[in-house]
FIDRENKE-773592 format. One record per residue: residue in three letters; x, y, z of N, C-alpha, C in turn. Coordinates in steps of 0.2 Angstrom, whole numbers, plus 2048, in hexadecimal, padded with zeros to 3 digits. Each point is the difference from the previous one (the first is absolute). Example, Ala and Ser with C-alpha at 12.3 -4.5 7.8 and 13.67 -1.06 7.14 Angstrom:
FIDRENKE-773592
ALA8427E48277FC806800804806800
SER7FE8057FC8048068017FC805803
//
This chain:
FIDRENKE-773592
UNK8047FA8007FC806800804806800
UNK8048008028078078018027FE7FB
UNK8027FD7FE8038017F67FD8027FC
UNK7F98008017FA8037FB7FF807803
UNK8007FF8047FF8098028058057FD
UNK8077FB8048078047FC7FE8017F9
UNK8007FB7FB7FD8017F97FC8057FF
UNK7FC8028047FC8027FE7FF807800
UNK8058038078058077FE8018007FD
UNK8067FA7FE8058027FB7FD8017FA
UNK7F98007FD7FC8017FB7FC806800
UNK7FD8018057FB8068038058067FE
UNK8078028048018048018048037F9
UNK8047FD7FB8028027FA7F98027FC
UNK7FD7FE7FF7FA8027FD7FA806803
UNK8028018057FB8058078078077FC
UNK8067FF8018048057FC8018027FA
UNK7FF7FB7FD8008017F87FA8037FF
UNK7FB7FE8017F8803800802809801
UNK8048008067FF8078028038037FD
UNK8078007FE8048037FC7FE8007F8
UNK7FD7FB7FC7FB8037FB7FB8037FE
UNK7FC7FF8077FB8067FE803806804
UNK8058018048018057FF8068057FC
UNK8037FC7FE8058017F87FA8047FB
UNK7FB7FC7FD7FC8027FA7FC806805
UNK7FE8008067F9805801806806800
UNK8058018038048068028058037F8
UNK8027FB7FC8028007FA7FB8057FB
UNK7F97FE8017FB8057FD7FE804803
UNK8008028077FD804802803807800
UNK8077FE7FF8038087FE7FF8037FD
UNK7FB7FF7FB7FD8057FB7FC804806
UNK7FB7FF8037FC802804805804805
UNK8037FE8008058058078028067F9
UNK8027FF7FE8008047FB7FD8057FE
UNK7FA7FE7FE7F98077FF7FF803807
UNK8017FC8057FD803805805805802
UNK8057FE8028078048038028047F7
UNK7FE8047FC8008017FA807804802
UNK8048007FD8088047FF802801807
UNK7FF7FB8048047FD8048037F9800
UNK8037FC7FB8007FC7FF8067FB806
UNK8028038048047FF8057FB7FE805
UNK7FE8068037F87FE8037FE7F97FF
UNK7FD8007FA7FC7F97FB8037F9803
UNK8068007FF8057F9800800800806
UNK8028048057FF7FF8087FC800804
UNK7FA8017FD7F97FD8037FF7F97FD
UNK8007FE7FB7FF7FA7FC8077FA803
UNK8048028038077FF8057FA7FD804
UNK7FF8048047FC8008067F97FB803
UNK7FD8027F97FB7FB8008027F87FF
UNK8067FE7FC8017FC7FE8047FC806
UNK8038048048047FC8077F87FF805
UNK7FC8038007FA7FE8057FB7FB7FB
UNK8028007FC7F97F87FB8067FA804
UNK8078017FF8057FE8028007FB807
UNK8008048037FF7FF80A7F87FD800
UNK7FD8037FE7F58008008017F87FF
UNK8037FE7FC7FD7FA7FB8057F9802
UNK8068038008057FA8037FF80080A
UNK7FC8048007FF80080A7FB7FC800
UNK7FC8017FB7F87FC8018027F87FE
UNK8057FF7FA8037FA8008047FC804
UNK8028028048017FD8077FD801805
UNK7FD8057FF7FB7FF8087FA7F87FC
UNK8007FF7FB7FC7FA8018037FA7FE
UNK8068018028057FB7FE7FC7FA801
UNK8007FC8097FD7FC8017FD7FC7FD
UNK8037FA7FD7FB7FA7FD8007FA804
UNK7F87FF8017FF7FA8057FF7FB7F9
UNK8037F88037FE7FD7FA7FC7FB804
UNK7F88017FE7FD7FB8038007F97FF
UNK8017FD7F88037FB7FE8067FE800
UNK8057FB8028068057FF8037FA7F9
UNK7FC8017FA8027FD7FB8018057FB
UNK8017FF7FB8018057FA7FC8037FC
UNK7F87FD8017F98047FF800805805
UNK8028008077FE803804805806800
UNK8077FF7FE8038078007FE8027F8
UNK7FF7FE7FA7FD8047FB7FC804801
UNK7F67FD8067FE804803801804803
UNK8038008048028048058068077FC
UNK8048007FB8048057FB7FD8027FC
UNK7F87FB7FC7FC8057FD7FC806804
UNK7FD7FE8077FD803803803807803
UNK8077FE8018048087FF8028017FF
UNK8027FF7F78018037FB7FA8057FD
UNK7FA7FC8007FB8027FE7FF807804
UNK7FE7FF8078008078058048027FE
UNK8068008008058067FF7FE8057F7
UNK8017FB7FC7FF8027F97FA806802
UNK7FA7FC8027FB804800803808804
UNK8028008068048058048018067FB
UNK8077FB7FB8028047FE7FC8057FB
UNK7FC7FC7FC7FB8047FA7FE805804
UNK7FD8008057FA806803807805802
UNK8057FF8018058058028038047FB
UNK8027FA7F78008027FD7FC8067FC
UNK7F87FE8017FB8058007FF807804
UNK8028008067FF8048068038067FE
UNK8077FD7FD8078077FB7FF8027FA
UNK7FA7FC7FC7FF8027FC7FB806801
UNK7F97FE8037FD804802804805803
UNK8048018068038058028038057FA
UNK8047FD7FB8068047FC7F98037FA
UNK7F97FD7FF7FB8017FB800806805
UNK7FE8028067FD8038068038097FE
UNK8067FE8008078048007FF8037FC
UNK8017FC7F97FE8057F87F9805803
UNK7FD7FC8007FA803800800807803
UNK8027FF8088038088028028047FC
UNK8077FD7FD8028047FE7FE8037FA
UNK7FE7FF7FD7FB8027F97FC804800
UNK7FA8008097FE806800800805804
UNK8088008048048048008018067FD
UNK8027FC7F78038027F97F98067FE
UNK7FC7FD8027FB8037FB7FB806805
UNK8027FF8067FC8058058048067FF
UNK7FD8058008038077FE804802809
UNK8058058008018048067FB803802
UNK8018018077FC8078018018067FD
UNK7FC8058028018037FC80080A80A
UNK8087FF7FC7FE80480980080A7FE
//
């Protein structure tokens, strides 16, 4: 039963970090367009916010991966750790979509500010 466990780490956790590190390569990779329009002609600005978000999907997403490390293996055969890697692989995947989501809405959020920032007139003193 401890060798399937160990296994089963050792399978969980390369895939819990690869997961992380992909979606957030492609989500941060694209989003600096957005940091872009938003921080417009501050393009230093731009990158070090997108810096910033990109070390917190980081910590957010690899902390939630270990805090659910834990796998109980109630079977202790090889159906039972399949189950048991689908079922946090799957939560985790899921995890991460909604989070994936959360930054896009947020950086969608951002534009949007800033756009009608762009188009509100000054006061007029």
């Amino acid at each position: 039963m401890e060798n399937l466990t160990v296994i089963a780490y050792a399978i969980y956790l390369p895939i819990a970090v690869g997961l992380t590190y992909y979606v957030a390569f492609v989500l941060f990779k694209n989003s600096i367009v957005y940091m872009n329009d938003i921080f417009e002609g501050r393009p230093d600005v731009a990158k070090a916010t997108n810096n910033l978000f990109r070390i917190g999907f980081y910590l957010l997403n690899l902390g939630f991966a270990l805090y659910i490390l834990e796998i109980y293996l109630h079977k202790a055969t090889v159906q039972g750790l399949i189950e048991q890697l689908s079922y946090k692989i799957g939560g985790f995947s899921i995890y991460l979509g909604v989070m994936l989501f959360l930054n896009m809405f947020l950086f969608f959020r951002g534009k949007r500010i800033a756009k009608q920032r762009k188009t509100v007139p000054p006061p007029i003193q």
